[in-house]
N, C-alpha and C positions, 0 to 999 in steps of 0.2 A: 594549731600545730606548727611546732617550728622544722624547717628544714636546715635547721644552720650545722646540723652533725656532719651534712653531705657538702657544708662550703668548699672542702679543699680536697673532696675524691674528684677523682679522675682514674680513666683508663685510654691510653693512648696504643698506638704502634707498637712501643716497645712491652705493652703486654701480649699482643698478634704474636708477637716475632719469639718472643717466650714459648712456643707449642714449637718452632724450629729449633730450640738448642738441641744437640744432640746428646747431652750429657745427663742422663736421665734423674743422676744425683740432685742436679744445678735446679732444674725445670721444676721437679718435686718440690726442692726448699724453696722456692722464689712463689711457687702456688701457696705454699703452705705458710708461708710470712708476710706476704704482700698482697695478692692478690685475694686469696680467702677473709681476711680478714676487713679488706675494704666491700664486699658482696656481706659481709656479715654486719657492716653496718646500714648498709641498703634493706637487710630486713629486719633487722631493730628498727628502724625509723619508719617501715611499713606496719611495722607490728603497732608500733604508738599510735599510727595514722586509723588504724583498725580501732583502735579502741576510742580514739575523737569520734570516728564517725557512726561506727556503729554499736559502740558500747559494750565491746566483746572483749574478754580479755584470750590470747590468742592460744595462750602458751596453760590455758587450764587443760583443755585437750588434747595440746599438740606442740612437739618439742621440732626444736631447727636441727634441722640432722645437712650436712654435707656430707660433697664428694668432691675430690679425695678425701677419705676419714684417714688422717696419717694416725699413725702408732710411734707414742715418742722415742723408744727402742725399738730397734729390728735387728736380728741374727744375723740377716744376710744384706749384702748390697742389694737395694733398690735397682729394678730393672725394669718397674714400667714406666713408659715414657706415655705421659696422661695426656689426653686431647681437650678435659675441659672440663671446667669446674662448675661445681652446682651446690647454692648454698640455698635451703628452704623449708618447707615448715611439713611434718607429716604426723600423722596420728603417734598420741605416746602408748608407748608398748605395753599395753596391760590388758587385761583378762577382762576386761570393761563395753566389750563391742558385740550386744548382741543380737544384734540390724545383719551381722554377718555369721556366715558360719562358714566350718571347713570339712573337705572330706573324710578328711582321719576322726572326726567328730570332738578333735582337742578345741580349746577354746582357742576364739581369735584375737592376737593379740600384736601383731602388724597388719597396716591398710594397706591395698591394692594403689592408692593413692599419692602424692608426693605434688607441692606447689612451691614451683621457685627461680630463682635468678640462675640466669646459664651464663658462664660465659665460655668461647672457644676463641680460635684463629679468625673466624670471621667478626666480633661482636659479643654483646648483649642482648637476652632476651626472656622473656617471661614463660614458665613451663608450666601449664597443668597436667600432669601425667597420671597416667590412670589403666591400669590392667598388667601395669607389670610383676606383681607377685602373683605366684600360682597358687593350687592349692584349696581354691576356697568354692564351694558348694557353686554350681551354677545361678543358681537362685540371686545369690550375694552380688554377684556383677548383674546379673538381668536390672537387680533396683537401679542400678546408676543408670543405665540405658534409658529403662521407661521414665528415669525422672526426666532428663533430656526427651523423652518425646512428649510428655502431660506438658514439659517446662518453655519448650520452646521459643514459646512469644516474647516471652521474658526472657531470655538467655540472651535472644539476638541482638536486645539492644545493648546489654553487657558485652558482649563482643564489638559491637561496633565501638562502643565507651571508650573500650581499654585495649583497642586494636588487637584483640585476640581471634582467633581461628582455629575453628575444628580442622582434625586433619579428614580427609574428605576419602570415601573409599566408593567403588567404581568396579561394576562387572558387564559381564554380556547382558544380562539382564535389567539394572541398576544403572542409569545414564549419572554422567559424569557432575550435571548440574541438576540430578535430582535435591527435593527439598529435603531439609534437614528430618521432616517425621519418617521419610523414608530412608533417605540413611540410616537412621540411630534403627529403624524397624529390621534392617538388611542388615546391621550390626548384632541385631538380638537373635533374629533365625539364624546365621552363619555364627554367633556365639564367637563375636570378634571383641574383645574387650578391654584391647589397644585403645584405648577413645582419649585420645589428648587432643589439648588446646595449643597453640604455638603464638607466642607474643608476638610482635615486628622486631626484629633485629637491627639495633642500633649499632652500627659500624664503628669503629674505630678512625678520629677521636671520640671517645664520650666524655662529654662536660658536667661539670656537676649540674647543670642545667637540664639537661637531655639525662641524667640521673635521677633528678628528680620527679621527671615523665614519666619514666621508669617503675619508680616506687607506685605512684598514683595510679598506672595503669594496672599494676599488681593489685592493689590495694580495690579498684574499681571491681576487678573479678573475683574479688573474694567471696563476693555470696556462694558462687558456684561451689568451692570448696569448701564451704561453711554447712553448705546442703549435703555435701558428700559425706560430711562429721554427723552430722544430725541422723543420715539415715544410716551409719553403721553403730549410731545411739540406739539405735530403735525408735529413735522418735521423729513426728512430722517436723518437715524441712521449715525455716521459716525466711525462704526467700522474697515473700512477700512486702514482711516487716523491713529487712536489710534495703530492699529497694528502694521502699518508701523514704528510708533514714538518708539514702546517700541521696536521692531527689534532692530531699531539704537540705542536704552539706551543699551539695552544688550549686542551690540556689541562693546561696548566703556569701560560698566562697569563689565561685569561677562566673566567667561573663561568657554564659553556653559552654557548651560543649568545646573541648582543646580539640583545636587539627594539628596535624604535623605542622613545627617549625610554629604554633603560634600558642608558649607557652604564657600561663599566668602563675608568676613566681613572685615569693616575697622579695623585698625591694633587697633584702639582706645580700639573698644569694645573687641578685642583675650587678647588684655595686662588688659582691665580691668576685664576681665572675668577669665582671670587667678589670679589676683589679690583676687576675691572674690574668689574661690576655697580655696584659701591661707586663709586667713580670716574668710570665713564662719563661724558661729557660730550655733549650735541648739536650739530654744527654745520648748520647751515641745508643742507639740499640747494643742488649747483649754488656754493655759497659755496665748498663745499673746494676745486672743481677752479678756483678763480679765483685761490685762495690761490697752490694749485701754479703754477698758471702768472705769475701776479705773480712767484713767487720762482725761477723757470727749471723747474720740477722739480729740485730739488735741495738738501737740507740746509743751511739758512742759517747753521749752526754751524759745520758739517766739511767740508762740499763734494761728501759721495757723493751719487751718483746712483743709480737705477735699476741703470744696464751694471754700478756694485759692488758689485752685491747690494744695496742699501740700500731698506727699506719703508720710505716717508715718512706723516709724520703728522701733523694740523695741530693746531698748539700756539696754546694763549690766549697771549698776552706777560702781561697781570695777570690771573691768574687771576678766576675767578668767583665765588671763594670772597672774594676783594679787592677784589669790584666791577668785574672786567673786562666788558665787552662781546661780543657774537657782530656783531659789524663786519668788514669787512676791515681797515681799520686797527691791528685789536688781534689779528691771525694771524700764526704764522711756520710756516714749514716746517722740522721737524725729522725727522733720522733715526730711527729707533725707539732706537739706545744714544745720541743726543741728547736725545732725548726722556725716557727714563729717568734721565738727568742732572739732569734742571730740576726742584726740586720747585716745589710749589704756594705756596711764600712768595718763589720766585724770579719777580721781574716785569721781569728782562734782556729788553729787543730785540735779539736776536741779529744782526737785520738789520744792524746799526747797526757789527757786526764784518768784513761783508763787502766788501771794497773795490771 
């Protein structure tokens, strides 16, 4: 499995600082061009990794749905101002899930379920989310619960793996560090069906480095969500076998178990991650999405966008090294394979090509 899609993402400051524009137009287009579309190649490259390891293909049952969902026409001005984006993978909508059922006795054909990349003002992090659609027979949600409490032994070292965490619920009764059979038991009698997982939140900067811990850590909890598909199949989970599979990846491709800050990465992304260190450049918070939007969102070179995959970047026109400036006047928007085109002795305004 190559990582090389994630060499040149990044998420620094000036995406934090994005959830404070006030202009709700601005903050929408800059999610919906920039920001979505680099969280959208973190689960493509999770999606690959699922199928190296454990020989699933991801997307037979399950479509990547985010949030924001923009609508490429709108009637009226845009007037919410979004706190956070979420790109991730959820059961595909069809009449096919009969592990669940619903009150009104129609068939079920959205999951209570949803696994995926967050990001907001503070960071990145990994979500398993589970019980936010309503509607669906008691029954339907008890199975997720009792599988976390038959599953448990196994789960926790998935948690520990991929630095994921139940969120923990607590009454008069119910101590605060009770064990996990008792919680998910105290979630089934009170019929709390809230039961998500919460990843570690990586702070801003995020390197392609700390990206790629990201994906893996995703990728590590997928059985859990894999079990969640299986049992609104109807069929037995087979968290067993996926176990078993990533054991043998890990023991082929990692030296133990990752801790924080002690990753094992192909040698591609250490050399290209040093490389942008070397490189890097600053541009003012709030400048970049003014860039974007002066040049449409879109590649002042080639013409992609966003909808063709393309991660945009903002390019000095005379470098810094040549005495360019951090103006708007001396920005362009490039594609990332535009981008990698231009070296630092090219001071082309590409604008200047677009009619």
């Amino acid at each position: 499995m190559s990582f090389s899609a994630l060499s040149s993402v990044t998420f620094d400051e000036q995406d934090a600082n994005l959830f404070l524009v006030d202009d709700a137009r601005l903050r929408a287009d800059a999610l919906k061009h920039s920001v979505l579309p680099r969280l959208r190649l973190a689960t493509n490259t999770a999606i690959a990794l699922v199928r190296d390891i454990y020989g699933i293909e991801v997307l037979e049952d399950s479509i990547v749905s985010t949030y924001p969902n923009f609508r490429q026409k709108r009637d009226t001005e845009l007037s919410i101002k979004y706190e956070q984006v979420f790109v991730g993978i959820g059961g595909q909508r069809k009449d096919k899930w009969p592990g669940f059922s619903r009150k009104d006795g129609k068939p079920v054909q959205i999951l209570p379920f949803r696994f995926a990349f967050v990001l907001d003002q503070d960071g990145i992090f990994t979500l398993l989310e589970n019980g936010w659609l309503k509607g669906l027979e008691t029954q339907s949600s008890d199975k997720l619960l009792r599988f976390h409490i038959d599953n448990q032994h196994k789960i926790a070292p998935l948690c520990f793996l991929s630095h994921m965490k139940p969120d923990i619920v607590w009454s008069d009764t119910l101590p605060l560090l009770a064990p996990f059979h008792e919680q998910y038991q105290f979630r089934l009698d009170k019929k709390l069906y809230d039961n998500h997982f919460l990843g570690h939140n990586y702070h801003f900067p995020v390197s392609d480095i700390t990206l790629v811990k990201l994906v893996k850590n995703w990728v590590y909890f997928f059985p859990v969500y894999d079990a969640y598909i299986q049992i609104a199949k109807g069929l037995p989970h087979r968290l067993d076998t996926l176990i078993a599979k990533l054991s043998e990846w890990l023991r082929q491709h990692e030296d133990g178990i990752e801790m924080e800050g002690d990753l094992s990465l192909p040698d591609e992304i250490r050399a290209n991650a040093s490389k942008l260190a070397e490189n890097k450049t600053r541009v003012m918070p709030a400048l970049r999405w003014q860039v974007f939007q002066r040049d449409e969102w879109q590649c002042v070179a080639c013409g992609q966008n966003s909808h063709g995959g393309a991660i945009l970047h903002v390019d000095h026109i005379v470098p810094r090294s040549r005495g360019g400036h951090d103006a708007l006047s001396n920005f362009q928007t490039l594609c990332a394979i535009c981008n990698i085109g231009k070296s630092n002795r090219d001071a082309t305004d590409l604008r200047r090509k677009v009619s």
